[in-house]
N, C-alpha and C positions, 0 to 999 in steps of 0.2 A: 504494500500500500504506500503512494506516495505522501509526503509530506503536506499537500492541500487537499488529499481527501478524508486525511485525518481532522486538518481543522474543520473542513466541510463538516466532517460525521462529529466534532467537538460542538460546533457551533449551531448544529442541528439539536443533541441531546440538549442543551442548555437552553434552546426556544422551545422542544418539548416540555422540558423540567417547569419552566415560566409557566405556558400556559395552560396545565393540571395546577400549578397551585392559582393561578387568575381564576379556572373553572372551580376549585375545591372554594373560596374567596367567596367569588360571588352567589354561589348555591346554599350557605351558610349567610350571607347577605341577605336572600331572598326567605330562606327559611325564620330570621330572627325578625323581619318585617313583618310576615303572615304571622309567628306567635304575638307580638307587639299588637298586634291589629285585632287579632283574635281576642288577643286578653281585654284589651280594651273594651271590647264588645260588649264583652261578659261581665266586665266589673259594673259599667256602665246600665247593662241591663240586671244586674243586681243591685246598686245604693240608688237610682233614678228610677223610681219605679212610673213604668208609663205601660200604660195598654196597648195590649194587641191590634187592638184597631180604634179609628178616630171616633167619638161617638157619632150618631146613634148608635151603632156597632149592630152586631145580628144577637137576638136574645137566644138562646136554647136550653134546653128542658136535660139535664142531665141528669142520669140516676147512677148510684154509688151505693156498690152494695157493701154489707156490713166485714167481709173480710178482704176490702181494698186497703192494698200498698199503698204507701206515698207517692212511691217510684211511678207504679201502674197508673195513678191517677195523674200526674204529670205528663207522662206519656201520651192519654188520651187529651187532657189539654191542650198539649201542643199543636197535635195530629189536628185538633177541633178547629184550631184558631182562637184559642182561648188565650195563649200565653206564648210569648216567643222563645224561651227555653227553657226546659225543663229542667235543667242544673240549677238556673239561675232560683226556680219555684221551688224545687225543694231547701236549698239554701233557704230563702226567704222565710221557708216553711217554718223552719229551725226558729230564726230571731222571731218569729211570731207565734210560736209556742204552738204549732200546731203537726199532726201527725205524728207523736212520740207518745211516750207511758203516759202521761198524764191527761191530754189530748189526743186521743186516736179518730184518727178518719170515721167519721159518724154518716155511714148509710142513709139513704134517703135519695127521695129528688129534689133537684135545688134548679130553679130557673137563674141561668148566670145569662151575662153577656160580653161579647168580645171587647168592647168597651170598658169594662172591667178594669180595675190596676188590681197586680199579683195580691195587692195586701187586698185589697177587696173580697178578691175569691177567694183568700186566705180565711181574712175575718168573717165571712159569710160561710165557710165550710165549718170554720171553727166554734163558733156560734150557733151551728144548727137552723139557721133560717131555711127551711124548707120550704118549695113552693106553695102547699098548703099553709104553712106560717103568715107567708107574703103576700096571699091572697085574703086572707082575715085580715090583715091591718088596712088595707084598704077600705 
């Protein structure tokens, strides 16, 4: 091998070597952006609590049966259009003393709406306001 096809094949490995770490750089770039954004999201949809949708929102008629999860019941909020995340709701759950030993998920049908803030379908699950309830007070 001559002497300029070694530098060639020097000068070559050291623009490879650059640009695996430029690609390693920027993909670690893009990765700590989308956690940043993501977290963001989620903090924000946990201490600002805002509804799923702008009012009037859509009302519906939900029933919860007596050995519903948290988890399960979050789930289907989401899926409903009730709530925009389900981590964020059960979180929420927690500082509002609801779904745990002391407060358990209490069965029933409850008229919610998408309209709703989490604390609302929080405080109204946990309070028991069931649509027959809500329909007496008026």
């Amino acid at each position: 091998m001559s002497e300029t096809t070694r530098e060639i094949n020097k000068v070559t490995k050291t623009i490879i070597a650059v640009s695996w770490k430029l690609i390693v750089y920027a993909v670690v770039i893009l990765l700590l952006y989308e956690a940043v954004t993501r977290g963001y999201r989620f903090g924000h949809g946990l201490f600002y609590d805002t509804a799923a949708s702008e009012p009037p929102g859509t009302e519906m008629r939900v029933t919860i049966g007596d050995d519903e999860n948290l988890m399960s019941l979050a789930t289907a909020f989401e899926t409903n259009g009730l709530i925009k995340n389900k981590y964020a709701f059960i979180i929420q759950s927690i500082f509002y003393d609801y779904g745990g030993s002391e407060n358990p998920v209490q069965g029933g049908t409850y008229l919610l709406n998408s309209s709703m803030t989490a604390k609302e379908l929080i405080v109204t699950l946990r309070d028991g306001i069931t649509e027959e309830e809500s329909e007496a007070e008026e």
